[in-house]
C-alpha positions as CSV (number, residue, x, y, z in Angstrom):
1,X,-53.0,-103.7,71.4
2,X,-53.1,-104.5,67.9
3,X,-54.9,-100.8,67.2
4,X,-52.3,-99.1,68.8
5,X,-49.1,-101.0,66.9
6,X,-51.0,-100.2,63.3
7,X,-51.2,-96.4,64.9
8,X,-47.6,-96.1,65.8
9,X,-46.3,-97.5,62.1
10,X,-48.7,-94.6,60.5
11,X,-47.9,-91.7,63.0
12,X,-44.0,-92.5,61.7
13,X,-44.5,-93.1,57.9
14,X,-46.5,-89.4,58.4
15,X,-42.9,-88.4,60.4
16,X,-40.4,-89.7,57.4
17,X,-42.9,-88.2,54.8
18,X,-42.6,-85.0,56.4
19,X,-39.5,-84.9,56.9
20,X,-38.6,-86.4,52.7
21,X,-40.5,-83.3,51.6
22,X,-39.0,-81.2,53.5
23,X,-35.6,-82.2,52.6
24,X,-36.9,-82.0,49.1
25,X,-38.4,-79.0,49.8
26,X,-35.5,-77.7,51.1
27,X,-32.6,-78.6,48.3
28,X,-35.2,-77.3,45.3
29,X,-35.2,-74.0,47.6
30,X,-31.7,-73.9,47.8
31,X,-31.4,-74.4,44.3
32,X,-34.4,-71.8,43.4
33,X,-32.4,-69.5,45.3
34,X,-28.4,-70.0,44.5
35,X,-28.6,-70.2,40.9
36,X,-29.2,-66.6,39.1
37,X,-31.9,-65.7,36.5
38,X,-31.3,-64.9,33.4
39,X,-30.4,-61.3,32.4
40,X,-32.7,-58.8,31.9
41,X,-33.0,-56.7,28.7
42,X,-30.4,-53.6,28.2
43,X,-32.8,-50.6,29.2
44,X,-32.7,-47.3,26.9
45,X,-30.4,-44.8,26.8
46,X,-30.9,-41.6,28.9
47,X,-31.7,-38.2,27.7
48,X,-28.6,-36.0,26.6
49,X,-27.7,-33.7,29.7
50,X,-27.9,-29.4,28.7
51,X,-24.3,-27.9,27.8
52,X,-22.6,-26.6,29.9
53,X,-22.1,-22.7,29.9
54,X,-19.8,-20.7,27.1
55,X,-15.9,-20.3,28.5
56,X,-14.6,-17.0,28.7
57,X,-13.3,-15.5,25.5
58,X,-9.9,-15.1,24.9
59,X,-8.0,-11.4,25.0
60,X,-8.4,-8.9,21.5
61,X,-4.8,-9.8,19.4
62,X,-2.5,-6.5,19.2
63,X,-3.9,-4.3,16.4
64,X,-2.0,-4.6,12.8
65,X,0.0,-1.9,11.5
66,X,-1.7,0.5,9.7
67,X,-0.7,0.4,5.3
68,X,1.2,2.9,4.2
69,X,-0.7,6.1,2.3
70,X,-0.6,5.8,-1.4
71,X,1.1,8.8,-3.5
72,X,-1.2,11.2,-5.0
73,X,-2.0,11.5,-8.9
74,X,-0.5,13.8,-10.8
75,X,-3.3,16.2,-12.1
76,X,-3.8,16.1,-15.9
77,X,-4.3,19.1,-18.2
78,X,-7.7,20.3,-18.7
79,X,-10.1,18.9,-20.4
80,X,-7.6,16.1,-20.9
81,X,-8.5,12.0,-19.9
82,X,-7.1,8.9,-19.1
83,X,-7.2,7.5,-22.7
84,X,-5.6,10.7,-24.1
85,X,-1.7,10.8,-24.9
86,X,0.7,13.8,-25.3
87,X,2.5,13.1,-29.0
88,X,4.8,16.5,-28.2
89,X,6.1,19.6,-26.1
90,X,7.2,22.9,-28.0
91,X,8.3,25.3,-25.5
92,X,10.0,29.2,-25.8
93,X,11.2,31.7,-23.2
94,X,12.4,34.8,-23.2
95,X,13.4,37.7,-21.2
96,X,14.4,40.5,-23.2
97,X,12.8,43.9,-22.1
98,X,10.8,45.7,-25.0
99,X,8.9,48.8,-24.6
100,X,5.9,48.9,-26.9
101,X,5.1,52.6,-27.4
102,X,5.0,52.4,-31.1
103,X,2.0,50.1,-31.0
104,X,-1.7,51.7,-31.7
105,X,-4.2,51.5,-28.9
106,X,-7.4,49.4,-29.1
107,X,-6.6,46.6,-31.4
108,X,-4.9,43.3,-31.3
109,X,-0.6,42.9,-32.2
110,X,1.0,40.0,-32.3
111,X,4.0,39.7,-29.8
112,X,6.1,38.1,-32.4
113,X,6.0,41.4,-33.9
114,X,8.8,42.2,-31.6
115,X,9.6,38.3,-30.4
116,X,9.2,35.8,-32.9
117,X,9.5,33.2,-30.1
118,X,6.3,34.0,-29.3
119,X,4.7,32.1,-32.4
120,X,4.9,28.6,-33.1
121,X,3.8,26.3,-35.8
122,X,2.8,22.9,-34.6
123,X,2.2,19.8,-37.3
124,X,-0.6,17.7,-35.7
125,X,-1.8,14.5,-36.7
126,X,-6.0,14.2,-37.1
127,X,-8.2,14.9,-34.6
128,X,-5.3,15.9,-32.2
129,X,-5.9,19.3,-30.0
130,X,-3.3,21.7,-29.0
131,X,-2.7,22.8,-25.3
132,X,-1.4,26.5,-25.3
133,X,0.1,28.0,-22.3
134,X,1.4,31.7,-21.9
135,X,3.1,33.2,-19.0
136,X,4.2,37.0,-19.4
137,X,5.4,39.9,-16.8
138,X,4.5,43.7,-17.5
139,X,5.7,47.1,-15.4
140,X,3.2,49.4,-16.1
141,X,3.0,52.9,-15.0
142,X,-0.5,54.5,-14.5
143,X,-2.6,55.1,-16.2
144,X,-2.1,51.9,-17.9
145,X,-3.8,48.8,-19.1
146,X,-3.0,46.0,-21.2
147,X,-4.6,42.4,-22.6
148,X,-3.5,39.1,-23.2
149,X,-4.8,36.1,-25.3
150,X,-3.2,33.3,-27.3
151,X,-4.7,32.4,-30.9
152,X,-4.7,29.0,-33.3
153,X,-4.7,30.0,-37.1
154,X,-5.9,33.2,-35.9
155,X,-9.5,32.4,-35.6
156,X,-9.1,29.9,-32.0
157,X,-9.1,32.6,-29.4
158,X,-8.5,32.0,-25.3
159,X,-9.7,34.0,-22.8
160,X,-7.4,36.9,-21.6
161,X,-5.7,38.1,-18.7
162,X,-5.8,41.8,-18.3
163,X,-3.2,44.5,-16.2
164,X,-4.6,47.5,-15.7
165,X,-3.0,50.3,-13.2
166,X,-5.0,53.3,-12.6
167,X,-4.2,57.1,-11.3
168,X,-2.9,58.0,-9.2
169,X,-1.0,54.5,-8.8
170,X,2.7,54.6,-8.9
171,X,4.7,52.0,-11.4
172,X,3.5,48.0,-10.7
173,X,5.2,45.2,-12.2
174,X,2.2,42.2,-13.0
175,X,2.2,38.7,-13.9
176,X,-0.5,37.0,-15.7
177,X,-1.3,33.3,-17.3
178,X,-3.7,32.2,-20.2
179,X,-4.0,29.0,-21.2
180,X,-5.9,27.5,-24.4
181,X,-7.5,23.5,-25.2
182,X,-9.0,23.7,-28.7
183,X,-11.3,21.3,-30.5
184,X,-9.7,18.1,-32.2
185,X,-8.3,19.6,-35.8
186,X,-7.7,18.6,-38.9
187,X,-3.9,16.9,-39.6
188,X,-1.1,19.5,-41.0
189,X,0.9,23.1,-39.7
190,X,-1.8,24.9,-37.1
191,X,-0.3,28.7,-35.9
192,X,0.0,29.5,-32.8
193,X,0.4,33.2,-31.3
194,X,0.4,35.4,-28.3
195,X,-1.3,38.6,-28.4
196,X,-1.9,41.5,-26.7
197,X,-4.4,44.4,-26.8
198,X,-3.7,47.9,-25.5
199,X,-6.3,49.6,-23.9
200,X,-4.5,52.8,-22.8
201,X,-1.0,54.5,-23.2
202,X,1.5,52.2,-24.9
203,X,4.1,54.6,-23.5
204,X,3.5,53.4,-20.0
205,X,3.6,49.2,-20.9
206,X,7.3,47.6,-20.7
207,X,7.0,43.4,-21.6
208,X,9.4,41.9,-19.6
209,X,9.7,37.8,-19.2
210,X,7.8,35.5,-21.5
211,X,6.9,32.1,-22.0
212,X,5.1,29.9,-24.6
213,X,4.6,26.3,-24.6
214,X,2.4,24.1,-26.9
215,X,1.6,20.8,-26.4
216,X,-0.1,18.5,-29.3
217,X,-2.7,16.1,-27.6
218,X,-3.9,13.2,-29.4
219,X,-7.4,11.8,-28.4
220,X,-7.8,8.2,-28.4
């Protein structure tokens, strides 16, 4: 009787034991369980995603309008450049008809012979040329044939232009035009002439129109 009393009290301390710790057990569960950990650290940042495709390009503008053309250079005198300058212009017409039968064949007359407009004297400065231009009409009747030149001091000659009208050609009226650069000369009064050169039967050769102009150029 006494065995089994001291059996009881131990089977129930066992009982409230068990049931203390698991109480226990129980609220530091609870309290494992409701209360959160602490934070984690921030992970690294993600690799940058490709980009995205091109948008579609915009419509071409409307075209400009176009400039407008510049104006075309006047074209200098030959032989002449931009660093030259034209100091003066002498200039002589004439249109007087004159018949030059009296003249002898195969040499060289000087038109003011019978026009002295058709000389000119020019006062240059140094090293300036002269520009020489001759325009001149002749009615020939065949056979006929005559040359034209200018000259500077008589010793500068241009090339010539020659009419010539054969047999059996009836009368012809011609034109021609000679023009003359020299060299740079020396400063002072340089002479300037037509002339003409008759190759065949004055009595056939009638001058007509005539013009002469002389320009001084001075070379920089």
């Amino acid at each position: 009787m006494g065995l089994e009393r001291k059996d009881a009290i131990f089977i129930v301390l066992i009982l409230v034991t068990g049931l203390l710790a698991g109480g226990v057990g129980a609220a530091l569960s609870s309290q494992v369980f409701i209360e959160p950990g602490p934070q984690g650290p921030q992970g690294e940042q993600g690799e940058q995603g490709p980009m995205g495709p091109q948008g579609i390009q915009g419509p071409a503008g409307p075209q400009g309008i176009p400039g407008e053309q510049g104006l075309e250079g006047a074209q200098g005198l030959p032989g002449v450049n931009g660093t030259d300058s034209i100091l003066q212009i002498l200039q002589s017409r004439n249109e007087t008809q004159v018949a030059i039968s009296s003249y002898a064949e195969t040499q060289w007359h000087n038109f003011s012979d019978f026009d002295p407009s058709m000389e000119m004297t020019v006062n240059v400065q140094q090293n300036s040329r002269i520009f020489a231009q001759f325009s001149g009409t002749q009615a020939l009747q065949s056979p006929a044939s005559i040359w034209i030149r200018i000259t500077v001091d008589n010793n500068l000659n241009s090339s010539r232009y020659i009419c010539t009208l054969e047999q059996p050609a009836s009368g012809h009226t011609m034109s021609g035009h000679v023009e003359f650069l020299t060299d740079p000369l020396n400063a002072g009064t340089h002479r300037v002439n037509v002339q003409f050169w008759i190759e065949e039967e004055p009595l056939n050769i009638l001058i007509l129109d005539r013009t002469l102009t002389v320009i001084e150029v001075a070379s920089q």
